[in-house]
N, C-alpha and C positions, 0 to 999 in steps of 0.2 A: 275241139277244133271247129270254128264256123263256118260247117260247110255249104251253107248257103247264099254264100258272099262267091262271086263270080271270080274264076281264078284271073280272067282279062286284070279285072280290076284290080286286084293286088299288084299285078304286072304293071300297073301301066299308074297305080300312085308309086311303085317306087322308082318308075321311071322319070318322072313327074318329079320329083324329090331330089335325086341324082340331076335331074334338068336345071332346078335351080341353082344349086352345089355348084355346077358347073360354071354358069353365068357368073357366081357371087364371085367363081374363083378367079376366069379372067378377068371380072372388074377388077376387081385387088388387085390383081396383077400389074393390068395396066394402069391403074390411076400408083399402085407406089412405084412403076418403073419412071412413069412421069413426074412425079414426086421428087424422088432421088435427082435424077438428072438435074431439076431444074435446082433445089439446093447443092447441088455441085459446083453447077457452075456460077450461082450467087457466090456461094465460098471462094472461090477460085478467084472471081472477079474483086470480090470485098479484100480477100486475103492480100490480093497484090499491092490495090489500093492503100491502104492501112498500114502496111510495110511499107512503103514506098514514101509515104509522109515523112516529114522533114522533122515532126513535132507531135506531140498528143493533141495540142490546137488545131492544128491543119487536118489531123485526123479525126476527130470528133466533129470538123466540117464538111465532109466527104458530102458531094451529092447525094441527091436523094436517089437518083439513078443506079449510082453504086452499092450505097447502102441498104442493100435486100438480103434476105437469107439468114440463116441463123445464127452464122458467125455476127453480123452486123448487129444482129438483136442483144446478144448478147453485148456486145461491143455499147450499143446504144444502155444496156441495165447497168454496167461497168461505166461510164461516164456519169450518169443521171447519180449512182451511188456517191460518187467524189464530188461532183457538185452538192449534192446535200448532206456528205461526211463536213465539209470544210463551211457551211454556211451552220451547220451546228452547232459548233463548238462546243461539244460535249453536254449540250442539253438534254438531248435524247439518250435514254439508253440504249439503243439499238447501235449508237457511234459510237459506245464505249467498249473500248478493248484495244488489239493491237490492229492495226488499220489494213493490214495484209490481208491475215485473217478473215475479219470482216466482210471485206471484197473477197475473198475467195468464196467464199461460204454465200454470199448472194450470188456471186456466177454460178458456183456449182449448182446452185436451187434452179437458175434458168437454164443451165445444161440437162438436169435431167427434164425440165419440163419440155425441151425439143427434142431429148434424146425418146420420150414417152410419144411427140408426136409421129416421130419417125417410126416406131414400132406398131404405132395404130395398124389394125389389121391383122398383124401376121400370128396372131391369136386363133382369128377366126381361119386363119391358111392354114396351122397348124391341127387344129380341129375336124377342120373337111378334110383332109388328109387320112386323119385317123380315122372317124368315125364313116367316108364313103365307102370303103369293102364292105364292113358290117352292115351298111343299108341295102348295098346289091348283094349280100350275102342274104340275106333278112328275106327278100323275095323272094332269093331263088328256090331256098327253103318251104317258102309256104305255098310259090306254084308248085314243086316237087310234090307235097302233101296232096294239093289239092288233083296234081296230075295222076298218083295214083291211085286216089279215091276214085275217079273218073275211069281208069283203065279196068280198077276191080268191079264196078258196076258194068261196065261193057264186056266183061267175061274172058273181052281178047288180050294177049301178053306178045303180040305180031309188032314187028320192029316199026312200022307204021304210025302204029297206036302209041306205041310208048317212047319213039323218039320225038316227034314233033313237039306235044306238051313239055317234056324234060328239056329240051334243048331250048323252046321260048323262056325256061325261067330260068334258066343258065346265064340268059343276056343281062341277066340283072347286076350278075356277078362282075361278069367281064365290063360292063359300063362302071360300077362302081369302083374297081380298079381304075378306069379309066380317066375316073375324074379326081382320083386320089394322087396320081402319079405327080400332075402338075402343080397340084398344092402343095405335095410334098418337097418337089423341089425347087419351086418358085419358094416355101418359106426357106428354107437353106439358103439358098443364093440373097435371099433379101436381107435374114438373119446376117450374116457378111456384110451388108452394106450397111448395118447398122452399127455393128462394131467400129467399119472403120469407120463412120460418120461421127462414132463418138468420141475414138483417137483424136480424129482431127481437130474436137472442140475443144477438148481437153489441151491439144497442144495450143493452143488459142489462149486457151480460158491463165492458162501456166506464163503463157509469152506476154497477155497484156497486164497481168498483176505485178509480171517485174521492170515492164517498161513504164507502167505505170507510178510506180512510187521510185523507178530511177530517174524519170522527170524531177518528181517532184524535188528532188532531194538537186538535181542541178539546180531547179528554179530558186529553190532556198539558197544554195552556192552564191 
């Protein structure tokens, strides 16, 4: 045990430590509370739009105003693929197969790449979480050491002597719970909003593959 390292300073790097943790945790928090919302209500706003069309033409013209978020993005890779499925005509083999398919299977590729950016972060929520007890546990441990190495050198065992030191490294504990609670439960609560962020793309992704090829099957009509 290094007992020539000052117990302050054990104290107060994992206080310092837990400092951070804390910061990193309501950043995350606030930038994917902000996050979420604002693709909510691009979805919400795209969603109507896009229903709301008379046509697949009138909806692949949707403003640009409207067209934000990731329903739209998608919407926009689902367009761009049918424009270059039909100017193909079977040159490529990446157009070869059954045309549903196809298109599904490039949506579904830009569905998880938004469903990935939506869960950015809550990796590292899930992590501060776990591992903050364990670093205010971590302290409080090695003030405890270092507090009664210092009590047996001074001879005295007087509640004085031996609550003050104990009780400064105690704080390590109770801040490291402290910064674990809200990661923990900000990842929960956000873990939910991804799910249902991905329900919704999914019902998206299903709704314009069969509007999509039941255009086209009118326009051949």
């Amino acid at each position: 045990m290094p007992y020539h390292i000052e117990p302050h300073l054990i104290i107060e790097g994992t206080l310092y430590t837990l400092l951070i943790f804390s910061v990193l945790t309501w950043t995350l928090i606030l930038f994917k509370l902000w996050q979420f919302s604002k693709n909510s209500y691009y979805n919400r706003r795209f969603n109507k739009a896009f229903w709301d069309a008379p046509d697949l033409a009138t909806a692949k013209s949707l403003p640009k105003t409207v067209s934000r978020g990731p329903q739209a993005r998608l919407a926009s890779k689902g367009f761009t693929w049918l424009d270059e499925s039909r100017q193909s005509s079977g040159k490529h083999l990446k157009y070869l197969g059954a045309p549903d398919e196809l298109l599904a299977q490039t949506l579904l590729s830009s569905m998880q790449q938004e469903t990935r950016t939506m869960e950015s972060g809550l990796t590292q929520l899930a992590s501060i979480g776990s591992t903050a007890p364990f670093v205010g546990l971590f302290g409080t441990v090695l003030g405890i050491m270092h507090a009664m190495h210092e009590i047996t050198q001074s001879g005295s065992t007087s509640l004085d002597v031996v609550a003050g030191p104990i009780g400064d490294a105690l704080v390590a504990t109770a801040i490291g719970i402290a910064v674990a609670v809200p990661a923990v439960l900000a990842y929960n609560f956000l873990l939910r909003h991804v799910k249902q962020h991905r329900t919704g793309l999914e019902n998206f992704v299903a709704g314009f593959i069969h509007i999509a090829f039941t255009s086209n099957g009118q326009e051949k009509e």
